[in-house]
C-alpha positions in Angstrom: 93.3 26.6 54.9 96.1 24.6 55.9 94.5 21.5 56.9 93.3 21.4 53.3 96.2 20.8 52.2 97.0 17.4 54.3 97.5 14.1 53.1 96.7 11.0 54.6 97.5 8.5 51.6 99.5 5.8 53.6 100.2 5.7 58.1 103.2 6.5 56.9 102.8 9.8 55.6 100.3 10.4 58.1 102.5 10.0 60.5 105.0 12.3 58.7 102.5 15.0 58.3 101.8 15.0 62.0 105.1 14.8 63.5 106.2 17.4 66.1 109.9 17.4 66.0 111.6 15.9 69.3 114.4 17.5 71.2 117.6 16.1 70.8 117.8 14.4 74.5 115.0 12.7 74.1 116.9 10.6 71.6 119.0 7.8 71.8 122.3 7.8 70.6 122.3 4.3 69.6 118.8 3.5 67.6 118.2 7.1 67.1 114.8 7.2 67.9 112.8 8.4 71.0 113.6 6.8 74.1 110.6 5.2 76.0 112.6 3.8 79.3 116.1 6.0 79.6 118.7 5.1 81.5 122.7 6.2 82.2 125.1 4.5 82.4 128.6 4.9 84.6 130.2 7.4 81.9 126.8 9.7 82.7 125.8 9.2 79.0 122.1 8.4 78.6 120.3 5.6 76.2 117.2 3.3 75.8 117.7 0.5 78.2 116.5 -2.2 75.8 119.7 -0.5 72.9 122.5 -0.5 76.4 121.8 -3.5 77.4 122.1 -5.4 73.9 125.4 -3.2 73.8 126.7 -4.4 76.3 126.0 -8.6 75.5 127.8 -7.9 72.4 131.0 -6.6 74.3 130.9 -9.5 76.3 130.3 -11.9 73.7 132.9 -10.8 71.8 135.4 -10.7 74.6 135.9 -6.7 75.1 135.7 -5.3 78.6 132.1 -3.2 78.5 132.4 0.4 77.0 130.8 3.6 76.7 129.6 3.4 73.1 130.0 7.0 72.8 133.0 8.1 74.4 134.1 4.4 74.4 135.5 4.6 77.9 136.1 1.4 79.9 133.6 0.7 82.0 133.7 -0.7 85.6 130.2 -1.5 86.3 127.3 -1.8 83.9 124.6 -1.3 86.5 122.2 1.5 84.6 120.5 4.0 87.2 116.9 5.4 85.4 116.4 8.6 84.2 113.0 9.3 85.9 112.5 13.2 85.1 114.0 12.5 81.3 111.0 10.0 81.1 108.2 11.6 82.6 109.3 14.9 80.2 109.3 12.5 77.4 106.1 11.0 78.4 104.8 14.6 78.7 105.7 15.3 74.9 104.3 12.3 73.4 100.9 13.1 75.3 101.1 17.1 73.7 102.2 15.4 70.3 99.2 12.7 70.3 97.0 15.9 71.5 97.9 17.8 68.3 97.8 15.4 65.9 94.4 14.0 67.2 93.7 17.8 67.0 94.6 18.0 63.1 92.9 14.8 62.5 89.8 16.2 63.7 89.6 19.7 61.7 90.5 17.2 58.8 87.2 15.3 59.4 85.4 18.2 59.8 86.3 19.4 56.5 84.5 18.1 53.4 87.8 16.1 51.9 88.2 13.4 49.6 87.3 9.9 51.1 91.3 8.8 49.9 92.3 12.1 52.9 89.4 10.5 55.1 90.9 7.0 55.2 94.4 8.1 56.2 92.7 10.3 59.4 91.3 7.4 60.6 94.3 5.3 60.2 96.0 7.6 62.5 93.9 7.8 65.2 94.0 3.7 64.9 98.4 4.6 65.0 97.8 6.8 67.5 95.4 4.4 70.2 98.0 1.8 69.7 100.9 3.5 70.8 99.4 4.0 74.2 96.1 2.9 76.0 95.5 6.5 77.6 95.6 7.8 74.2 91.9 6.5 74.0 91.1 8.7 76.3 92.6 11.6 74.4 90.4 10.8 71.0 87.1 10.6 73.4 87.9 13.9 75.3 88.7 15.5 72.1 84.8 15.0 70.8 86.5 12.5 68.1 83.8 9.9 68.7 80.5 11.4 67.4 82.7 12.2 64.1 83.7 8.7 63.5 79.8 7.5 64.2 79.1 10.0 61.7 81.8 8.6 59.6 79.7 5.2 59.3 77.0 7.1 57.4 79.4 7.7 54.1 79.2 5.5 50.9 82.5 4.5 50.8 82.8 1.0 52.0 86.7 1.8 52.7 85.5 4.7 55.0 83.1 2.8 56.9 85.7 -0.3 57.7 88.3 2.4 59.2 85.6 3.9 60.9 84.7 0.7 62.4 88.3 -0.9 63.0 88.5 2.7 65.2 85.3 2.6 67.6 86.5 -1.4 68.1 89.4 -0.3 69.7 86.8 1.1 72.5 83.9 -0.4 72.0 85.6 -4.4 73.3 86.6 -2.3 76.3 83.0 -1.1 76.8 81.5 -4.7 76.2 83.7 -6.6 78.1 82.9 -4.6 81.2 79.0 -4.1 80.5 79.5 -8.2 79.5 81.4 -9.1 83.2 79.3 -6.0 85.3 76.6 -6.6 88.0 74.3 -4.4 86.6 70.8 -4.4 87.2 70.3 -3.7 83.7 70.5 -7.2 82.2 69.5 -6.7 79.0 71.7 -4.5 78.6 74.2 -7.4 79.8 72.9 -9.8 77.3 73.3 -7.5 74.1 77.2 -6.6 75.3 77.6 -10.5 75.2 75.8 -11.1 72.4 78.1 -8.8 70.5 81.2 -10.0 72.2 80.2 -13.5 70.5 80.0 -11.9 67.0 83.2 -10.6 67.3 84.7 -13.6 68.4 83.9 -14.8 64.7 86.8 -12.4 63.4 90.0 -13.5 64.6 91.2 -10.2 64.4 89.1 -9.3 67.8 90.6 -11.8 69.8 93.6 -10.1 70.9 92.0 -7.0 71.7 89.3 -9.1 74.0 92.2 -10.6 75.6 93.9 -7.5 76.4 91.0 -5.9 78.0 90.4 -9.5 80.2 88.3 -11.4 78.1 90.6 -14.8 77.4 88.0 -17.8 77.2 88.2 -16.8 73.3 92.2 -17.4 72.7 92.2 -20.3 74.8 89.7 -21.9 73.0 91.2 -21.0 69.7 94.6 -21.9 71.4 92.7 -25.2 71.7 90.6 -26.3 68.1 92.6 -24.1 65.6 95.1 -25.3 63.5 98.7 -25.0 64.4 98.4 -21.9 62.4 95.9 -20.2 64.6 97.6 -22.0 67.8 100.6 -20.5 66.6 98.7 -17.1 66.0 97.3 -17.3 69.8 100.4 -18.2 71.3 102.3 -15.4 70.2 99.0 -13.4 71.5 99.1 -14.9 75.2 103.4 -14.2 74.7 102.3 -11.1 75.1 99.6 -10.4 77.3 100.6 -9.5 80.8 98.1 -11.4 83.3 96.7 -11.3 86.4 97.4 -14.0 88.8 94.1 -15.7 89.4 94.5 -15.3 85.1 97.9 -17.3 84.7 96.5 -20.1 86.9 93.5 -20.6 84.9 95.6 -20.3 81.9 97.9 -23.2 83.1 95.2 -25.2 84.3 93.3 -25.1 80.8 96.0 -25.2 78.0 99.4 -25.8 80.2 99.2 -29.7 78.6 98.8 -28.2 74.9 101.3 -25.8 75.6 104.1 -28.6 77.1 103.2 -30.4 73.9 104.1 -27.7 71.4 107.2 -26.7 73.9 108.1 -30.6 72.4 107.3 -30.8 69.2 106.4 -27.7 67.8 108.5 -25.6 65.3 111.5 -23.8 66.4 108.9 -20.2 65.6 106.4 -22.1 67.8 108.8 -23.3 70.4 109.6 -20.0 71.2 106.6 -18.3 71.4 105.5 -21.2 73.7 108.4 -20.6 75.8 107.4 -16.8 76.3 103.6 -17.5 76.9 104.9 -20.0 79.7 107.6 -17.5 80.9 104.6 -15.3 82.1 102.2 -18.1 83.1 104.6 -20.0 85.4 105.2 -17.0 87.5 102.3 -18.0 90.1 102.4 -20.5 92.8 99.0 -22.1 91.5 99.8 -21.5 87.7 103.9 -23.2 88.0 102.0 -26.1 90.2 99.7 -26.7 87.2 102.5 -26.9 85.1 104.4 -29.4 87.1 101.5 -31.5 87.8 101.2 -30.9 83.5 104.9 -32.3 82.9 106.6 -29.3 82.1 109.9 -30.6 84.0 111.1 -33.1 81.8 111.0 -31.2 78.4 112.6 -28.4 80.3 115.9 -30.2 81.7 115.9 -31.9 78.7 116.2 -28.9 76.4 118.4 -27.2 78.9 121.1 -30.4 79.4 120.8 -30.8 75.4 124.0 -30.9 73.4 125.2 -32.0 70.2 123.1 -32.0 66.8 120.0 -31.9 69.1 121.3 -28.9 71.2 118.5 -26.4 71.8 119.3 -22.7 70.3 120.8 -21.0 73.6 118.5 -18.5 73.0 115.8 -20.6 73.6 117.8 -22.1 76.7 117.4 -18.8 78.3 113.8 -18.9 78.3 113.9 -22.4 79.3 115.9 -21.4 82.4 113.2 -18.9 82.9 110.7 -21.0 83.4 112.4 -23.5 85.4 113.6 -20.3 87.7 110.2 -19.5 88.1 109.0 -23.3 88.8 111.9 -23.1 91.5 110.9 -20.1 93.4 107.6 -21.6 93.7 106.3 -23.6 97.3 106.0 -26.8 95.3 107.2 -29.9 96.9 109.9 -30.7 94.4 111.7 -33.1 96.2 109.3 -35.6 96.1 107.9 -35.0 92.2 110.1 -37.7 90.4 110.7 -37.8 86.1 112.5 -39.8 84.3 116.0 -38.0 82.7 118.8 -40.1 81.4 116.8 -43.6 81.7 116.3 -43.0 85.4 113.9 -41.4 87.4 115.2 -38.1 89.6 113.9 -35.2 91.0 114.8 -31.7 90.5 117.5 -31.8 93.5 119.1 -34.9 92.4 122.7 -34.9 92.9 123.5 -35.4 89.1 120.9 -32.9 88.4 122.3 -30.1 90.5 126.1 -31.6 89.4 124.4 -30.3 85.3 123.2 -27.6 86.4 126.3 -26.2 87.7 128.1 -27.2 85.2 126.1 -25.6 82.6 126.3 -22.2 84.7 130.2 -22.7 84.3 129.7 -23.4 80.6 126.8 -20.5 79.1 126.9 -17.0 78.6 125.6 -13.9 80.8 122.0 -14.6 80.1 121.7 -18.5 81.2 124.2 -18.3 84.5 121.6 -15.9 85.8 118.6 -17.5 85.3 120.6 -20.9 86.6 121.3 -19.4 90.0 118.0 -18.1 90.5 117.1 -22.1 89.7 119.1 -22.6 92.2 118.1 -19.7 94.4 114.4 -21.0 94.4 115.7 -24.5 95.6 117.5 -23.4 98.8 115.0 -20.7 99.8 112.9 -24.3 101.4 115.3 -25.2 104.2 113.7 -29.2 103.1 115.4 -28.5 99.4 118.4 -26.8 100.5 120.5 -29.5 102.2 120.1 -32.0 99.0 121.6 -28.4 97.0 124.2 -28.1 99.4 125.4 -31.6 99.5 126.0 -31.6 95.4 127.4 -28.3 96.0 130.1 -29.5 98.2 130.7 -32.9 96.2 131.2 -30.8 93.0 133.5 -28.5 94.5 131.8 -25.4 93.1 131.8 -23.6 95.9 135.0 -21.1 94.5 133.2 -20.8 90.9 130.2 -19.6 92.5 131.3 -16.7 94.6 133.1 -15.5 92.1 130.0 -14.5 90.4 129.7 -12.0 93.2 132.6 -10.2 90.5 130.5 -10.6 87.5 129.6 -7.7 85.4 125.9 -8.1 85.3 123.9 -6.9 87.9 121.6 -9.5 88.0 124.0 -12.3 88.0 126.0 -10.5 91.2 122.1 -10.3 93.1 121.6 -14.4 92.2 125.1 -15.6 93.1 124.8 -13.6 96.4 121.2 -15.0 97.5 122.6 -17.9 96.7 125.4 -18.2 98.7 123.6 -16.3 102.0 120.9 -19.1 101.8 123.6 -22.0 102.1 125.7 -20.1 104.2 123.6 -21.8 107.2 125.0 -25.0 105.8 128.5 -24.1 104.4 129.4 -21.3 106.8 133.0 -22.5 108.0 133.6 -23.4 103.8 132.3 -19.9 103.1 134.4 -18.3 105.8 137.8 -20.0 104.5 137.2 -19.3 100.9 136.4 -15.6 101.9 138.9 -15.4 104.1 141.8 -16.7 101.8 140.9 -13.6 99.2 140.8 -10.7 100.4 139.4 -9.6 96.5 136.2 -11.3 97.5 135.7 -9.5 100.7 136.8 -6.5 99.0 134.1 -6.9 96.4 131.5 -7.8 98.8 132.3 -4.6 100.8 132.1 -2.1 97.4 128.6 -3.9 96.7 127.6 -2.8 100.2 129.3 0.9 100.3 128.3 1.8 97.1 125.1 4.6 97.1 123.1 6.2 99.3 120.0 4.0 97.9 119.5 0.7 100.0 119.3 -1.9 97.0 118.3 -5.8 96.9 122.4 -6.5 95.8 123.5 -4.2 98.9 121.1 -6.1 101.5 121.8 -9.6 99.9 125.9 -8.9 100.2 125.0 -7.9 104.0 122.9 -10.6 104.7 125.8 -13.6 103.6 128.8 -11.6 105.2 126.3 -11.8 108.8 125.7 -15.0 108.1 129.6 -16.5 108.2 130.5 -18.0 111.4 130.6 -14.3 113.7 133.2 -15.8 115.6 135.7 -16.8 113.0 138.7 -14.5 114.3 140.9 -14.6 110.6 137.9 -13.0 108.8 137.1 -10.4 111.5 140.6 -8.8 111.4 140.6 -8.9 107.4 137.5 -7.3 107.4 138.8 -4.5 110.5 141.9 -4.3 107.9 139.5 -3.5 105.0 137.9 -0.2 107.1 134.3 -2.5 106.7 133.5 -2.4 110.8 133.5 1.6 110.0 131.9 1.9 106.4 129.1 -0.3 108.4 128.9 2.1 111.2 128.1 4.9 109.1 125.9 3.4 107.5 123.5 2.7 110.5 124.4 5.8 111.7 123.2 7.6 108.1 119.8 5.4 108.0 119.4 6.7 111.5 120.1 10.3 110.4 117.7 9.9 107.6 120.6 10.3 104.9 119.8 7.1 103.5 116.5 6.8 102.7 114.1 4.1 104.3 113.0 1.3 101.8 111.6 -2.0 101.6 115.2 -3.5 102.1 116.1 -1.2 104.8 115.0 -3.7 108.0 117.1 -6.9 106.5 119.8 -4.5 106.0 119.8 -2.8 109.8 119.6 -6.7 110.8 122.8 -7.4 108.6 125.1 -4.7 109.8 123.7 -5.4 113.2 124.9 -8.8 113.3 128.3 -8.0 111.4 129.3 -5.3 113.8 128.6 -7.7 116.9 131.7 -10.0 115.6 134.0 -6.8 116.4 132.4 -7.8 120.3 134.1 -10.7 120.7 137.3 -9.7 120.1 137.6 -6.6 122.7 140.5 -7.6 124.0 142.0 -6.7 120.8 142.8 -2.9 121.4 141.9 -2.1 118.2 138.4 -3.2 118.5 138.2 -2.0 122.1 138.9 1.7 120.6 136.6 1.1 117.9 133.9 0.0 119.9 134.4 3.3 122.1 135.0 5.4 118.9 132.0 4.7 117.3 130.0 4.7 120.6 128.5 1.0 119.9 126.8 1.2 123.4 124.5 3.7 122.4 123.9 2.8 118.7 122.7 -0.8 119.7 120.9 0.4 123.3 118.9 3.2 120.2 118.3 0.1 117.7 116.9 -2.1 120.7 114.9 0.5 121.7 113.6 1.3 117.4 113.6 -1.7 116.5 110.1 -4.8 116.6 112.1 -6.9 114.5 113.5 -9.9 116.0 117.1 -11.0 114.3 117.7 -7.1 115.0 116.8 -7.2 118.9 119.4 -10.7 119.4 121.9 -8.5 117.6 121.5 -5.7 119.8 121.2 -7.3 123.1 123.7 -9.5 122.2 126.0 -7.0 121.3 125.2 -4.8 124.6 125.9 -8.2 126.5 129.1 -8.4 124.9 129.9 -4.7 125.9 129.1 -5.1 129.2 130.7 -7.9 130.0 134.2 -6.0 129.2 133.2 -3.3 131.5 135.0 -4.3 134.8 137.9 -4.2 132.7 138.0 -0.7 131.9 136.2 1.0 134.8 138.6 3.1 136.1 138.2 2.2 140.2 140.2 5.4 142.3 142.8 4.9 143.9 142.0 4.7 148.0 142.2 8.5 149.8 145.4 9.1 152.1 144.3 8.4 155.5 146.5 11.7 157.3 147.7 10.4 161.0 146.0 13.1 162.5 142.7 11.7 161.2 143.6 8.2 161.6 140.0 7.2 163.6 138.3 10.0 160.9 136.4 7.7 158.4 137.5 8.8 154.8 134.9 10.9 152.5 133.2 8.6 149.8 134.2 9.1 146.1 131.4 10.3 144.5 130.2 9.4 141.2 130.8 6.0 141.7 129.6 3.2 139.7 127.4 0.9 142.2 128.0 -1.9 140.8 131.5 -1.3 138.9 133.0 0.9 141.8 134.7 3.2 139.7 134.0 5.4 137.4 131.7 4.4 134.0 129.8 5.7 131.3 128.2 3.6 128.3 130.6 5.2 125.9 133.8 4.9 127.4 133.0 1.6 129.6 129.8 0.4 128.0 127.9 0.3 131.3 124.5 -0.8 131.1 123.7 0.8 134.6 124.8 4.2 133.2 123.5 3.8 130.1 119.8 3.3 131.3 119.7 -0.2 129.6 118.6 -2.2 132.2 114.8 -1.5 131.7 115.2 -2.5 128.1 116.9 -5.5 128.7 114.2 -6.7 131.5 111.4 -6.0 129.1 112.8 -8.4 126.1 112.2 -11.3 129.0 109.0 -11.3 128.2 109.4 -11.8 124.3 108.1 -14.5 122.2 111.0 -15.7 120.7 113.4 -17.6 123.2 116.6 -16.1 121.2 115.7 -13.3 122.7 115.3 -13.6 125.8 118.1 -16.1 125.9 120.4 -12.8 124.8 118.8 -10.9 127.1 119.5 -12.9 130.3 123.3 -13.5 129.1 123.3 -9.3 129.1 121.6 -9.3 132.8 124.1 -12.2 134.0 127.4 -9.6 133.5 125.7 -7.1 136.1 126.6 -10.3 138.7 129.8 -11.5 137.3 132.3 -12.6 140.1 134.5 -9.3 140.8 131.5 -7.2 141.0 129.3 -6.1 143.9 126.7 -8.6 143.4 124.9 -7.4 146.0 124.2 -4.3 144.4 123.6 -5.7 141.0 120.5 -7.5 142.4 119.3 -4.6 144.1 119.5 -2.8 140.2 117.7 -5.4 139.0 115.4 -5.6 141.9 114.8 -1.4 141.5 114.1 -1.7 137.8 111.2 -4.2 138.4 113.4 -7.3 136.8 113.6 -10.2 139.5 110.0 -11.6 138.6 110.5 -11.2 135.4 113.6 -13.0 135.7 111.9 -15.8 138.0 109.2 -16.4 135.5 111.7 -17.2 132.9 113.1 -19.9 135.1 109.3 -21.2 135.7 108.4 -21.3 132.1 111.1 -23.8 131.2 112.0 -23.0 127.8 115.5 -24.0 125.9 118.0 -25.7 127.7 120.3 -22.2 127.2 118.0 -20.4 128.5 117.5 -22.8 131.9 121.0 -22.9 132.6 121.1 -18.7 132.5 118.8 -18.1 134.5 119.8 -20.9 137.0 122.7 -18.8 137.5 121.0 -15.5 137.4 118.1 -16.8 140.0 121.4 -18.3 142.6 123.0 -15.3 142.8 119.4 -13.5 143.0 118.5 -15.9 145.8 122.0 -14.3 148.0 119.7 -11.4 149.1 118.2 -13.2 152.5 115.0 -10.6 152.1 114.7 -12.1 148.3 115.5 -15.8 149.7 112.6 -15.7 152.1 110.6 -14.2 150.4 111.1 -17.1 146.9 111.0 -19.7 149.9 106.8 -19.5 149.3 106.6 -19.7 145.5 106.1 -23.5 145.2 106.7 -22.7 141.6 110.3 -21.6 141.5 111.3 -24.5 144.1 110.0 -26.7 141.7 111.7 -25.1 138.6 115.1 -25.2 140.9 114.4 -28.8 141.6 113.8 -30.0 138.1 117.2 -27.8 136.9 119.1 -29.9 139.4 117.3 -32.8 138.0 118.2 -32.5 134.4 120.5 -30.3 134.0 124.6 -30.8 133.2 126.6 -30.9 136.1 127.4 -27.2 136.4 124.0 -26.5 136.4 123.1 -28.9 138.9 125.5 -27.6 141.1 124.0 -24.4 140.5 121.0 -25.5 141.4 121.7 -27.1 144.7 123.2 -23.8 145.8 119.8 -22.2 145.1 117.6 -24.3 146.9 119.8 -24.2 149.8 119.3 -20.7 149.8 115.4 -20.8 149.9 116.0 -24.1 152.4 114.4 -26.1 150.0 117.3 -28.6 150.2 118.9 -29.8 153.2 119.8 -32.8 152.5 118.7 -33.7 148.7 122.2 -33.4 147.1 123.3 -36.7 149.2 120.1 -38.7 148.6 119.8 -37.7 145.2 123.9 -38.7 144.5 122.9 -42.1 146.7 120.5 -42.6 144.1 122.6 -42.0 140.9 124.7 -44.6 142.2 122.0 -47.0 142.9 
C-alpha cells in the first residue's frame, strides 16, 4: 500500500511527504512562499503584505522613489488594497491540504508501522494544530483522537510523549473551560483545576494556558522567575492578543516589573518588554495603570535619547507606540507631572511638544507616524489641545506638518490630517493662509478626497479639516472653485445618495464635511460663478433632501444654513413681470393677475432656479428644527425663516406662510425660552415683523409670556435689538410709554 511506504523521520520530511503542491498565485513573488494576507499594490501586482511593506521601507531608506519590485515601475502611492477572494481561496486550500494530510496521518496510525514512522505522524498533527487553531477541529472531526489515546498504550516511551504533547494541545482548552465553567458538576470542576496546577509545573504549558485565557500562571512566573524565565514570559505575553478587562489586569499586576525591565533590562529584554506593553497600554484602564506605574519617564527618555546612549530606533518605534497609545487614552495628562531634564513637566509641556516635533522632523517613516498619533491623542481633549497648539505655533511647525499630508505612507497622511482638523478650531486663519498660499496642498487634499468609490478614514479626515478652515475665507474658496473641488464634492453626495458609494462607518462625518464645504460656495453668490453653480448643481434640493435624511446635528446647521443662504439671494433673481398694457379703451377695466406668482417674491420662482423655500416645500422643515435640542440649530433655522420677511418682500404674506405652515408658535416659544444671545436677537426680529399682522398682534397682546420675553430683550439686549424690541411691544400695546422712562433711567 502506499501509505506503507511513508516516512515520518524528521517534521521536516513529514512535511515534505504531505505537501499538496500550491498554485502559482498563491505565491509571493518576493519570499516565495504562500501568502497568508495578500495584497496589490498600484502596478496591480500582488504580494504578502508583511514582504511589500518591508519593500517599500528599504526604498525609502535608501533614498529611491517606491517601485514595483517586479516590473520596477515608479510608484505614486504605496496605499495596498487587499485581495479578499485570493485569501479566502488560499485559506480554502490550506484547510483541503491540512484535511489530507491529517487524512494520511491517520491510515498511517492505523497501520502496524515502526514506532520511528509512528513518532513523525504525530509530529505532524502537532505541525499541523499549530499552523491554525481550527485545525483542531479538523484532527477531532477526523476520529484522530481515540487513535492517539490508543497511542498512549505502546511501549515506546518516545510514542507515548508525542502522543501526549498532541492531546495537550486540546486537552488545556477543555480544562481551562471545565476549570472557569458554572457547572453543577463540581467535581468535575475541581479535577480540571487540579490538573491545570500539574501542568503549571512544566513551563512548557504555560503559553498554551495563556492562550486559551488562563494568565495567573505567566504572570506569576513573569513575577518569581529568573530574568531567564521573565525573559521567557515576556516574549509569551509579546504575543498573546488580550482581551480588555485582560490588559488591565495585566497592567495592574506586573505593569511596575515591566517599566523596570523597559529600564534596565537587556537590549533582547527591552524589546520584548516594549511589545508586551505595546498590546497592554491599548486600554483606558490598562494605559492608566501604567501611568500611575511610571511608564512616562523611561519612555520620553528613551525616545529624546541621543548620543552613545541613543536607544536603537527600532526600539524608538515601539516606544512611540506606547506613548501613542498612552495619548489616545482619557487620562488627565496635563496635570501628571515627571521629572525630564532636572525639571518636572508634563506630557504637554512646551519643551516637550518643541522634542517631539522635532524628532518627527528628524526620524524615519516609522517614528513620524507613531509621533503624530502622540500628538493626535493630545488634541482629541479640547483641555490638552490648546497647550499643543500654543508650542505648535511658537515652533513654527505648522508648514512641516501639513506637508505630511504628501507623505508616501498611508498612515502618516491619516495622522498628519487628524492632526491638523483637531487644531484647526484653534489655528484656522494659520491653516487657511498656509493652504491658501499652495495650491499643491489643496491639490493633494482634494486627490485624498476624490480618490475611490470606498469612503476611507484618510478621505473623511481630509474632508473634516478642509470644513473646518474659516468657511468664509474668500482667497481659499475661489482656489478651491478653481481646482473643480465645489463639483468633485457635489458628486460625491450626490453618488452616496444614489447608492454608488457605499454606506460605511465613515460615511455620516463625511456627508457632514462636504456639507459644510459646499455652504462656503453660499456666501459668495454674488459671484456669478457660484450663483450658476449653485443652480447647476441644484444645491436647493440636495441640502432641503439631506435636512430632511439626515438626525445628525453638524449635518442639519449645514443644511439649513445653506438653505438660508440660498434663500436669502432669492429676491435677487426672481424674475418679477413686467406690468400688463393698460389699452385706453379699458382704462377703468382692472388688469388680469399674473398667475403663477410667487406670494411672497412676486415673480416667478422655483427652488432650483431661485432657491425659493416657499416653492420648494421647505418651510415645514425649517419650522420643525425650532424645536431641536441643540440651539445651533435652531439658531440656523430662524436665520432661514428671517429671509421669508426681508425688507423688499411682501411681509405680509410671508407671515401668513408661516402662520399656514403652523410656525408662529413655534417661533414665539423660541423667543420665551431664552436661549443664546443669537438666537434672542433672531427671533426679536422675526416675532416684530410677526407682530405687523393686527389679528396676530391682538391676539399675542394676552400671552403674559411673550410680553415679558419682549420686555427682557429690550432690557438686555444691544441697541438694535432694543429698538427692535420697543417696536414689538408697541405692537401688542404693551409699551406706551416705556422707551422714555426706561432712557430717563439709563441716564439717571
Amino acid at each position: 500500500m502506499e501509505s506503507n511506504n511513508l516516512s515520518f523521520d524528521s517534521d521536516e520530511q513529514s512535511s515534505d511527504v504531505y505537501e499538496e503542491k500550491a498554485f502559482d498565485a498563491f505565491m509571493c513573488p518576493l519570499t516565495r512562499q504562500v501568502m497568508r494576507d495578500p495584497v496589490t499594490i498600484e502596478s496591480g501586482q500582488t504580494f504578502e503584505r508583511e514582504a511589500i511593506l518591508k519593500w517599500f521601507k528599504e526604498c525609502r531608506e535608501t533614498g529611491r522613489k517606491p517601485t514595483c519590485p517586479l516590473t520596477q515601475i515608479a510608484l505614486n502611492s504605496t496605499d495596498l488594497t487587499p485581495c479578499i477572494a485570493l485569501r479566502m481561496a488560499i485559506e480554502e486550500w490550506r484547510k483541503r491540504r491540512a484535511e489530507r494530510e491529517l487524512e494520511k496521518a491517520r491510515v498511517s496510525l492505523t497501520l502496524i508501522s515502526s514506532e520511528q514512522n509512528a513518532v513523525g505522524a504525530l509530529r505532524h498533527v502537532i505541525n499541523i494544530c499549530q499552523r491554525n487553531e481550527a485545525n483542531k477541529d479538523l484532527v477531532r472531526n477526523q476520529g484522530l483522537i481515540p487513535m492517539i489515546v490508543d497511542m498512549l498504550r505502546s511501549s515506546n516511551r518516545q510514542v507515548r510523549l508525542k502522543a501526549l504533547e498532541v492531546l495537550l494541545y486540546g486537552a488545556i482548552l477543555i480544562l481551562v473551560g471545565m476549570a472557569s465553567s458554572k457547572a453543577e458538576n463540581i467535581v468535575a470542576i475541581e479535577h480540571a483545576e487540579s490538573t491545570l496546577k500539574n501542568l503549571e509545573k512544566c513551563e512548557a504549558n504555560i503559553k498554551p494556558m495563556a492562550e486559551n485565557g488562563r494568565l495567573m500562571p505567566l504572570l506569576k512566573k513573569l513575577i518569581e522567575g529568573t530574568p531567564e524565565v521573565q525573559l521567557s514570559m515576556i516574549e509569551c505575553l509579546s504575543e498573546l492578543v488580550l482581551a480588555n478587562d485582560t490588559k488591565a489586569t495585566v497592567a495592574s499586576k506586573v505593569g511596575p516589573i515591566l517599566i523596570k525591565i523597559m529600564q534596565t533590562g537587556t537590549l533582547q529584554a527591552r524589546e520584548a518588554t516594549l511589545k508586551a506593553l505595546r498590546e497592554i497600554s491599548s486600554n483606558e484602564a490598562s494605559s492608566k495603570a501604567l501611568i500611575e506605574a511610571g511608564i512616562l519617564p523611561p519612555l520620553i527618555k528613551d525616545l529624546f535619547s541621543v548620543g552613545m546612549h541613543k536607544f536603537p530606533m527600532h526600539l524608538k518605534e515601539l516606544s512611540a507606540s506606547v506613548l501613542a497609545n498612552i495619548a489616545s487614552s482619557d487620562a488627565q495628562l496635563e496635570a501628571i507631572e515627571f521629572e525630564h531634564n532636572g525639571r518636572m513637566v508634563t506630557l504637554l509641556s512646551e519643551d516637550v511638544v518643541h522634542s517631539l516635533l522635532h524628532l518627527i522632523s528628524n526620524t524615519g517613516p516609522a517614528i513620524e507616524c507613531r509621533l503624530l498619533q502622540v500628538l493626535v491623542g493630545l488634541t482629541d481633549s479640547a483641555a490638552s489641545a490648546k497647550e499643543v497648539v500654543a508650542a505648535v505655533r511658537s515652533s513654527g511647525a505648522i508648514i512641516s506638518l501639513i506637508q505630511f499630508i504628501e507623505a508616501v505612507h498611508r498612515d502618516i497622511r491619516v495622522a498628519a490630517l487628524k492632526l491638523l482638523g483637531n487644531i484647526s478650531s484653534y489655528m484656522g486663519q494659520e491653516l487657511s493662509d498656509a493652504f491658501g498660499g499652495s495650491a499643491g496642498h489643496l491639490s493633494s487634499l482634494m486627490r485624498i478626497i476624490s480618490d475611490s468609490n470606498i469612503i476611507t478614514e484618510e478621505q473623511t479626515a481630509a474632508v473634516k479639516l478642509l470644513a473646518d478652515l474659516p468657511e468664509r475665507e474668500a482667497g481659499l474658496t475661489r482656489q478651491l472653485f478653481d481646482l473643480g473641488a465645489f463639483r468633485t464634492l457635489a458628486i460625491k453626495l450626490s453618488e452616496i445618495k444614489n447608492g454608488v458609494i457605499f454606506s460605511n462607518r465613515h460615511v455620516t462625518v463625511f456627508q457632514e464635511g462636504i456639507a459644510h464645504i459646499l455652504c462656503r460656495i453660499t456666501y459668495g453668490l454674488s459671484e456669478p460663478d457660484y450663483l450658476n453653480f449653485a443652480i447647476q448643481y441644484d444645491l436647493g434640493e440636495v441640502f432641503l433632501d439631506l435636512l430632511q435624511m439626515t438626525g445628525q446635528d453638524n449635518l442639519q446647521i449645514a443644511c439649513v444654513t445653506v438653505l438660508g443662504n440660498l434663500s436669502q439671494e432669492s429676491k435677487n433673481l426672481t424674475i418679477v413681470p413686467d406690468p400688463p398694457t393698460v389699452k385706453c379703451c379699458r382704462v377703468f377695466s382692472k388688469p388680469a393677475p399674473v398667475q403663477g406668482l410667487c406670494r411672497v417674491h412676486h415673480g416667478f420662482c422655483s427652488m432650483r432656479e431661485t432657491f425659493c423655500l416657499l416653492q420648494g416645500r421647505a418651510v415645514e422643515r425649517l419650522i420643525a428644527c425650532l424645536d431641536h435640542q441643540n440651539e445651533k440649530v435652531v439658531e440656523a433655522a430662524l436665520g432661514a425663516l428671517c429671509t421669508l420677511l426681508s425688507d423688499g418682500l411682501d411681509i405680509m404674506e410671508g407671515v401668513f406662510v408661516l402662520y399656514e405652515a403652523e410656525g408662529i408658535r413655534p417661533i414665539l416659544d423660541v423667543l420665551v425660552d431664552n436661549r443664546s444671545n443669537g438666537i434672542t436677537q433672531k427671533a426679536v426680529w422675526v416675532v416684530e415683523r410677526i407682530l405687523r399682522v393686527e389679528d396676530i398682534a391682538k391676539e399675542v397682546a394676552g400671552d403674559q409670556s411673550v410680553g415679558s420675553a419682549l420686555v427682557e430683550a429690550f432690557r438686555t439686549g444691544d441697541y438694535r435689538t432694543r429698538q427692535i424690541a420697543e417696536r414689538a411691544l408697541k405692537h401688542v400695546d404693551k409699551l406706551p410709554n416705556f422707551s422714555s422712562t426706561y432712557q430717563q433711567f439709563q441716564r439717571a
